[in-house]
Every structure is written in C-alpha cells, then in structure tokens.
N, C-alpha and C positions, 0 to 999 in steps of 0.2 A: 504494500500500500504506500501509495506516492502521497505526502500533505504537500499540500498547495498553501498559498497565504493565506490568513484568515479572512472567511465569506467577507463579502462589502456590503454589510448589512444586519439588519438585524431578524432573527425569526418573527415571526407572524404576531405573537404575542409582547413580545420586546418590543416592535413596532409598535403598538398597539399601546404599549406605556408611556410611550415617546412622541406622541404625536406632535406637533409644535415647534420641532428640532430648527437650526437652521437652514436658512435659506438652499443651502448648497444639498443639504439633503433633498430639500425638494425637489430642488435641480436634477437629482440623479449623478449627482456630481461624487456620492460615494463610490461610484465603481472603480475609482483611479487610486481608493487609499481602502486602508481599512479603516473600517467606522470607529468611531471615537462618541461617548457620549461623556462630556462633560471633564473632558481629558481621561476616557477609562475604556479601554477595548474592550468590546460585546466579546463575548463568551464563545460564540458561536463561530467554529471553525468549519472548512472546508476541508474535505479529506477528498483524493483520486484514486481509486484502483486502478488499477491497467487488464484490461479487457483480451484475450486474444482468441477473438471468434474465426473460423474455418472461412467465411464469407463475408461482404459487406453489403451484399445488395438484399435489399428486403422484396418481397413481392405481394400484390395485395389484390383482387377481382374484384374491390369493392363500388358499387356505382357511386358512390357519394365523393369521390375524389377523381382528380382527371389524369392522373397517371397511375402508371401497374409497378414501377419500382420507385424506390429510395433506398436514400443514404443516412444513417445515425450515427454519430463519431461519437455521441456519447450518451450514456443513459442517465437517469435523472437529471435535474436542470436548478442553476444558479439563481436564475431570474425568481425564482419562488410565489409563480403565482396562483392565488393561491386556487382560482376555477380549473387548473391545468388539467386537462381528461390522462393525460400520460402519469400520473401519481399513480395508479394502480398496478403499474408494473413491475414499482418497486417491493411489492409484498411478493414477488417472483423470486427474489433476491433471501427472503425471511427481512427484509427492509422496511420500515413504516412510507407508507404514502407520504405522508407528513412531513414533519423535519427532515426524516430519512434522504427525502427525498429529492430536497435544496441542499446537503452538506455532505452525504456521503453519496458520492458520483463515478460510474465506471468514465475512465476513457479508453479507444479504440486506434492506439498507436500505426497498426498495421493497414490501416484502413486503407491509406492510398495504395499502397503496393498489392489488399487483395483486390483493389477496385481493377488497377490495372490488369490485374490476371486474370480479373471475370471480363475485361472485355478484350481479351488477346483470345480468348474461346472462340473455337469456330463457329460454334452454334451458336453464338450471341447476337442477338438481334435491337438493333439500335432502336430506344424509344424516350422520351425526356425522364430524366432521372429527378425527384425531388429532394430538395435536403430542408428540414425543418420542421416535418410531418410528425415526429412524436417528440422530443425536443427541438433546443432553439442549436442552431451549429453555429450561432455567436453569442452563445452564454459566457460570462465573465472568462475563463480559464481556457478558453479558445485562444486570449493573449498570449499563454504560455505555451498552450501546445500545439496548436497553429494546425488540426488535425482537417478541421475545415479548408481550408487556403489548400491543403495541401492536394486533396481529393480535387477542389478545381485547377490547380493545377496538373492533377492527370487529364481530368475532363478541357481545357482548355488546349493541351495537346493533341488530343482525341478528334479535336471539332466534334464536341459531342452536346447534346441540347440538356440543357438546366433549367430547375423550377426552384427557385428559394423563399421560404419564409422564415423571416424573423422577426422580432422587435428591437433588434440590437442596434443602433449605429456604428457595431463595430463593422458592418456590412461593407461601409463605406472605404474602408483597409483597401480591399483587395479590388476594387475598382481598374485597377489597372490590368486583371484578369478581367474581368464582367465585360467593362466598354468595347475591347474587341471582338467577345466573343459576342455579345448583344448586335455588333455592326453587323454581323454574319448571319444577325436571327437565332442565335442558339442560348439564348437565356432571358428570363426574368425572374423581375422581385416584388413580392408581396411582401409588405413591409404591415405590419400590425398596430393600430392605435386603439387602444380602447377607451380612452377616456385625456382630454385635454389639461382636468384638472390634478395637480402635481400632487395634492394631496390624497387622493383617490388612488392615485397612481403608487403613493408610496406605499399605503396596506394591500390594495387587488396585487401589486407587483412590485415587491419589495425593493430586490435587487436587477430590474429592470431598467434601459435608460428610459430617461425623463422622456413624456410626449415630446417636449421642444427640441430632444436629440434627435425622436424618430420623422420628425419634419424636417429635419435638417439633412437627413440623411437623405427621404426622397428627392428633395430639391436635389442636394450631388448626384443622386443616380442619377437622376433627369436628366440634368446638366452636364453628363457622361453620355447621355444618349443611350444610357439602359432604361428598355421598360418597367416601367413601376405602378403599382396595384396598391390601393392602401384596402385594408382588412380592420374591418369593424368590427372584430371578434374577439370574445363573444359580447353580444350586445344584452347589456343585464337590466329587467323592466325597471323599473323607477330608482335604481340608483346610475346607470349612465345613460338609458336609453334617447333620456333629455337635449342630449349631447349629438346625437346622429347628425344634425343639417351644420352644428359647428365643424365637427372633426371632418366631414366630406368638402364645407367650405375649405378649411386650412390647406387639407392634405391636393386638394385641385389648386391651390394657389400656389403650393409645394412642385407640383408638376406632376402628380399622378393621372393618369389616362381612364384607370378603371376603378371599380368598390366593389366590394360584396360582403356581405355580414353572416354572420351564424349568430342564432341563439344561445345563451349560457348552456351546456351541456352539464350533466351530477352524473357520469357514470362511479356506481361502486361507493371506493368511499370517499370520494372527491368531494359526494351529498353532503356529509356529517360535517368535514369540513368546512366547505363552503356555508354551512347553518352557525358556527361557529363564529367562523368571523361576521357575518350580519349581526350574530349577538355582538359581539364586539363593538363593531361601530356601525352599524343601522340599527341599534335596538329600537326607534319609531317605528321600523318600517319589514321591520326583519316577516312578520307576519303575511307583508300584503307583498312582498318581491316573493316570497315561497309557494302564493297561493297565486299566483300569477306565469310563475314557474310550470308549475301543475298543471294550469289551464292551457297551457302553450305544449305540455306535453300528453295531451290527451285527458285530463282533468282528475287523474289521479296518482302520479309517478312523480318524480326529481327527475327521470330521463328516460329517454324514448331508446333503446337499445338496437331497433332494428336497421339494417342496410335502408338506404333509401329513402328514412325518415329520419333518420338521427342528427341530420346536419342540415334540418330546419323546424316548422311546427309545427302547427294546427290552432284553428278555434281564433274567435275576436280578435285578442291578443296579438297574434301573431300577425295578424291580417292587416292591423294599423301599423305595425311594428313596418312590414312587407311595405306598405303602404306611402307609411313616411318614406323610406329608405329609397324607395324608385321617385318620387317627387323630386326631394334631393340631390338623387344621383342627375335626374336628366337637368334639373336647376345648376345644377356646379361642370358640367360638361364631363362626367365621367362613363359617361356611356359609350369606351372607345371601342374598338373591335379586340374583341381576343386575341393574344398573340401566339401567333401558332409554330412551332421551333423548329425548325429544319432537322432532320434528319439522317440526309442525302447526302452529308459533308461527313458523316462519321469517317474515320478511320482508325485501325487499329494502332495500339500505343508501339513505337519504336520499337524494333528488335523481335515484333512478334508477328514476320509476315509470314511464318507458317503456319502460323493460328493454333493453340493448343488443342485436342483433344478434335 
C-alpha cells in the first residue's frame, strides 16, 4: 500500500462542522494543499493500493450509455461526493461505500501498457472508449500518478476516439493531447457542474474543484477547439434543481455546445447516505427532496435499478424537471449536434503490426 499526501479535505461530516471556513475553501482552492482548519490538519488521510488487473478495458451492453467500452485507472474517488452511484463497489473490496471510499483508493499503474496490448489484438475492433464512467480519471492523485495522461497518450498514438467525463479542471493539463486529437474528430469532454453555489459545492462534493474551476476549464477546452458538453448531473429536486437555467446560462457563455442532465440516482447504499447528509444540512427540507425523489422514481423507491430507466424518471416531477431543462437548453444555444468520433483513423500502437493473437 502506497500513502499518498493527506486527502485535501475534509470527510462529509468534518465538513459539515466547518461550514463557514474561508474563502479559498470555497474556492476549491484546497486541492493544491492539505487542508488546515484553524492551523490543525484534518485527520483524514488518503491511502493508494496498486491494483494489477489482467485487463483494462471494461465492457458494458447497457442502453443507457452511448459506448460499449471504458477505461478506470482507479477505483474509488477523491472528489467524495457524496450522491456518487460508484460507492457500492467498494463493499466488493470488504471497503465501506462511505469514507472507505474517498480515502482508501486502488490505483491501476499498468493500465496504459495493458490498454496498449488490448488494442495491438487482432480481433480488436475500434469503437470510442470512455474514461470517467465509474470514477473521475482526474481525481486529486491523478497529479501524482499521471495514470490518466498516460492511457491518452496511448490512445492519442493510436488515432483512436475518446469520451471523457469529469469534474476536475485538472482536465485542462493535458490539452495538448485532447486539441489535436479533437482536430481529427477523435474526442470529447463532458465536463460536470452540478451546482454554481460554492457552498453546496463544498458538502455534495467535498474535494471536488470549485464550479468557477469547472467553467474555466470548458472555456480552455473550447478555446482549444475540443468539444465540450456540460452535464447537469445529477440534478437534485429542491436543493439544486433551482439552478438549471443558471448553470446552462454560464457553462454556454463558457463555450459549451451541448447539456444533458440525469436525475439524482440512490443505488444501494448511496440511499442511506445521501439521507444523511440532507439531515445534515437540508434538515427543512430533507423530507420533501426524498418524497420527490420517490415520485420521480416511480413513487415508491430511492432508485429505479433497471436498464433503460435508471438514467432518467417518470411522473410530474420529472416532467417539469424534463421541461425546464429543454426550455433552457434551446434559450442558451446548446442544442449543438452530437459529436460523432471517427473511427477510421485507428491504428494499431507501434511495434505491433503483427497484431497479437
């Protein structure tokens, strides 16, 4: 087990004692240091395994998502927020969802070297690969181990097509891979905001960058000339819903082309969680966001589990929600065409024109 510096932040509950911190906290500006309350470092350490999986490509038939592979460099996630549907993975581990699951982190050192090897395969067949799909691949400790950067740069070799989502502006690093491969058609970024207010932002997403970084960040891709998508997700009824026609105003002023939102998703025990911190800070309202929750997912659950429905909702609710969100979208011009990624340009990685296997 590899330790890392200590988290840049504080757990869910920590936060929750500290609300009111300064300014630079709200900023998001703790990712660069370790957190300090009152000259006293939080408790709360980061630990890294080193991971060494046979493969690195995931595969999935689900219809709710628009590609069939991905890429994860690492399991659990820094950002710690705390609706994350990827928490349950870590009880795979004998790991709490929970804290577990912001502080002790595998990473996946091998990653690019197996990436390369699955696609020097003869039978490998070129289609956009996503990275971001169950963690973020620019969570804090990507500074250090660069597992991300490094995967695109096989794929950037490759001419091979990318789908990224994050919330990170550490996105914006590696731009000088992205810009040309975006000239070619072989990538974009879905960049994530869920809420403009910094405050909101620091308990839903502890150690996440500040909203003001992830607009800054679209604007660079932009202004790179990489496609950029902002993602309203998940969009949660009366604690950020309010916010839809702002955060689609910004992020079109930012340079985004496209929007799309999901629902809050409770798979598992994300639920109990997420009931948790409402009591914490929505206790007004903790009641009428859960029963709203419910209505949106068929009027008796925390989450809808099935293929097909789970990455949106049903019922009133969902309907105005649906509603506002396309008003908005075609008010702020983000109704661009999807980008669709070339796959024509692939070619195998250097030294393997015999193709394995």
């Amino acid at each position: 087990m590899r330790p890392v510096r200590p988290a840049r932040g504080a757990t869910h509950n920590q936060t929750s004692a500290r609300f009111g911190l300064a300014e630079r906290i709200a900023d998001g500006d703790w990712l660069d240091d370790a957190l300090q309350i009152d000259g006293v470092p939080t408790p709360s350490h980061t630990t890294v395994t080193v991971e060494r999986p046979k493969t690195i490509l995931a595969r999935n038939s689900s219809p709710d998502v628009p590609f069939d592979q991905s890429i994860n460099a690492y399991r659990g996630c820094e950002h710690g927020c705390i609706y994350c549907f990827a928490r349950p993975t870590h009880a795979f581990h004998d790991l709490s969802p929970g804290i577990d699951f912001e502080t002790k982190l595998f990473a996946k050192p091998d990653a690019a070297d197996l990436l390369r090897a699955e696609l020097s395969k003869r039978t490998y067949r070129c289609a956009p690969i996503a990275m971001g799909t169950n963690t973020d691949p620019y969570q804090p400790i990507e500074r250090d181990w660069q597992i991300t950067r490094q995967c695109i740069e096989v794929l950037a070799e490759c001419r091979h097509p990318l789908m990224i989502t994050t919330k990170s502006d550490r996105v914006v690093r590696d731009i000088d891979l992205l810009a040309p491969m975006a000239a070619d058609g072989l990538t974009s970024v879905m960049v994530s905001v869920t809420t403009l207010d910094p405050k909101i932002a620091m308990t839903l997403e502890p150690r996440a960058p500040s909203p003001r970084k992830r607009l800054a960040a679209i604007r660079a891709l932009a202004d790179a000339g990489v496609p950029v998508q902002v993602s309203v997700s998940p969009l949660i009824p009366a604690i950020t819903d309010h916010e839809t026609e702002a955060i689609l105003q910004a992020a079109a002023e930012a340079g985004a082309t496209r929007c799309s939102f999901i629902p809050v998703r409770l798979p598992h025990e994300v639920a109990p969680l997420f009931r948790a911190w409402l009591d914490t800070h929505f206790p007004d309202r903790a009641g009428k966001v859960m029963s709203i929750i419910q209505s949106i997912r068929g009027g008796q659950h925390d989450n809808e589990p099935l293929f097909g429905e789970r990455m949106r909702g049903s019922g009133p609710w969902y309907d105005l929600m649906l509603t506002r969100f396309k008003l908005a979208r075609r008010r702020y011009g983000l109704e661009g065409p999807r980008v669709e990624l070339r796959c024509d340009l692939f070619r195998p990685p250097q030294g393997a024109q015999g193709r394995l296997f």
